[in-house]
Structures are given as C-alpha cells and as structure tokens.
C-alpha positions in Angstrom: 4.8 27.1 23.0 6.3 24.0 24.1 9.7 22.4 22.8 7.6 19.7 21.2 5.4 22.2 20.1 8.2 24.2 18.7 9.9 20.9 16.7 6.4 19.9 15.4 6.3 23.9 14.0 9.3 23.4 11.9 9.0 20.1 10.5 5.6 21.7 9.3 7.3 24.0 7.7 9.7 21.9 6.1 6.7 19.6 5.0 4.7 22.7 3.9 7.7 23.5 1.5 8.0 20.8 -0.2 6.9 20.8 -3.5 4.9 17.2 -4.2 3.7 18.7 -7.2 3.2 15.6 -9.7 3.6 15.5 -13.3 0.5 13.6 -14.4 -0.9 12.6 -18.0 -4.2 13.3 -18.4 -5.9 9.7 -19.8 -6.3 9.8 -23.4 -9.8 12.3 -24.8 -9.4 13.8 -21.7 -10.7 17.5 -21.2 -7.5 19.6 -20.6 -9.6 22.5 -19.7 -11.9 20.7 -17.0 -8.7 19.8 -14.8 -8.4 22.4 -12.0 -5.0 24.0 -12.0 -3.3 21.9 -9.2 -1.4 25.4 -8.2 -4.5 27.7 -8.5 -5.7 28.3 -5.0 -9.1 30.0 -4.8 -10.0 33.0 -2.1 -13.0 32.3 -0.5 -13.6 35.8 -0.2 -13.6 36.5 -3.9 -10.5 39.7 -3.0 -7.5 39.4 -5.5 -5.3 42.0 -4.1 -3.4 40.5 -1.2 -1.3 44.2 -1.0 -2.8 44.2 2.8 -2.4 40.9 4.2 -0.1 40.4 7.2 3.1 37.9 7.4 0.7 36.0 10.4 -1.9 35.4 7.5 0.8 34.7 4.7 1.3 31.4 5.9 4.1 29.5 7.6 6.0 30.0 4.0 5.6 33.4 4.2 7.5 33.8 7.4 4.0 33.7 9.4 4.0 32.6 13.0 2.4 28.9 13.5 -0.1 28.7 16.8 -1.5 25.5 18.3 -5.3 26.5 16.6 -3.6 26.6 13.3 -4.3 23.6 10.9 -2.1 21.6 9.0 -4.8 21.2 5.9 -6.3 24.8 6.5 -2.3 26.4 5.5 -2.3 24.2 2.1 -1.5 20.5 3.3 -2.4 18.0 1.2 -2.5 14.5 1.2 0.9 13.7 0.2 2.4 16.0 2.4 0.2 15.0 5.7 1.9 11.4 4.7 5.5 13.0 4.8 4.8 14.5 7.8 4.1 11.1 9.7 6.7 10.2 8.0 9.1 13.0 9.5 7.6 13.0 13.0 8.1 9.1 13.1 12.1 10.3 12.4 12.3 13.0 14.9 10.3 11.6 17.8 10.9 8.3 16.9 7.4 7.2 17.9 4.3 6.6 15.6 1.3 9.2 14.6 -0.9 7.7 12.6 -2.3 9.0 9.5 -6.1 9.1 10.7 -4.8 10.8 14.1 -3.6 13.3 11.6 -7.1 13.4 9.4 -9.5 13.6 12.8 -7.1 16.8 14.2 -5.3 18.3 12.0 -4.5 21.5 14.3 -0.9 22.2 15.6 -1.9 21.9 18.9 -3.3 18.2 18.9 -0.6 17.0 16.5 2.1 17.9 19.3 -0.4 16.0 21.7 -0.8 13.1 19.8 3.9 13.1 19.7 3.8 13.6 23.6 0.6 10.9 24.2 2.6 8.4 21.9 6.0 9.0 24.1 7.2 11.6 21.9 8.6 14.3 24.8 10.4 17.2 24.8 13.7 15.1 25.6 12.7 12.2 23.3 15.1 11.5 20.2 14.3 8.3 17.7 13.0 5.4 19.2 11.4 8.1 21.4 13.4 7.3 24.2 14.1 10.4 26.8 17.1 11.5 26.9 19.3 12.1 29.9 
C-alpha cells in the first residue's frame, strides 16, 4: 500500500467513526413505526450471530484491515460522511476530490488515485504542493 494509500486509509477511518447521526422530527401525523431505524443495519444473508466473523470482515471500526477493493459506501458511508471526507482529503492533500469522483468509485483504491491524479502525492501537504 502506498503512503497515499495509507493516509487516505486513516482519514476513512476517522470519517467512518464519526457519528452524523441526526436528530430529526418526524412531520406532524407521521408514522413513527414506518421510519427505518437509522442505526438498524440489515444482513443480507439473513445470519444474526456474528460469533464467527473475522476482524478483516468487522469493518475498519472493528480494527479490520482497509485494501484498495474495499468501498467507502459498502463499509457503512453515507452521504454525509462521503461529504466530510472531501472535505478531509481537501485538508490533508490540499487539492480537490469532487463529490461525484467519490459517487462513480467509491473503492479505496480509486479514491487514492483520484488524490495522486489531482496532485495529491505522497510528499504533498495543503495546497498539495510537494514537499522537499
């Protein structure tokens, strides 16, 4: 994994940790009940007992390792976070990802390409400038 690759990883995980969980009123007559828990993630695969599953599948939160192939919406990115996370890389790399770069690849691997492409390099601090 590449240094950019590596600094991309952890401001995932500092993005992936944040809690952007928003305390909304539901508009007035409406259904309680037909409002999906925001926290309530469902298993695909119908299996409740997670006694088995490996710190690689527990997630970047869990202390799982982060590869290029892995996706920033697939490991529980939402909206709001993917914004703080353009947000974030603009600070560390100091150059611009766009949002929609973001929504067309969200994998780790073409995020760090999308960094490096916009002048974003191993060396580059903000302003995304190499440094000597």
């Amino acid at each position: 994994m590449s240094s950019v690759d590596e600094r991309v990883a952890s401001i995932w995980r500092e993005i992936l940790d944040l809690d952007l969980d928003l305390d909304l009123e539901l508009a007035p007559g409406a259904d309680p009940g037909a409002v999906p828990d925001p926290g309530a993630v469902p298993d695909p695969s119908g299996a409740s007992d997670l006694s088995g599953a490996s710190d690689q599948s527990a997630g970047p939160g869990a202390g799982g390792a982060l590869g290029a192939e892995d996706d920033f919406f697939a490991l529980g990115g939402t909206s709001m976070q993917a914004m703080a996370l353009v947000q974030r890389l603009r600070e560390e790399f100091g150059v611009s990802v766009g949002l929609g770069a973001l929504l067309d690849d969200a994998r780790l691997g073409a995020v760090s390409a999308a960094v490096t492409a916009a002048g974003g390099g191993p060396a580059a601090g903000p302003g995304g400038a190499g440094r000597s």
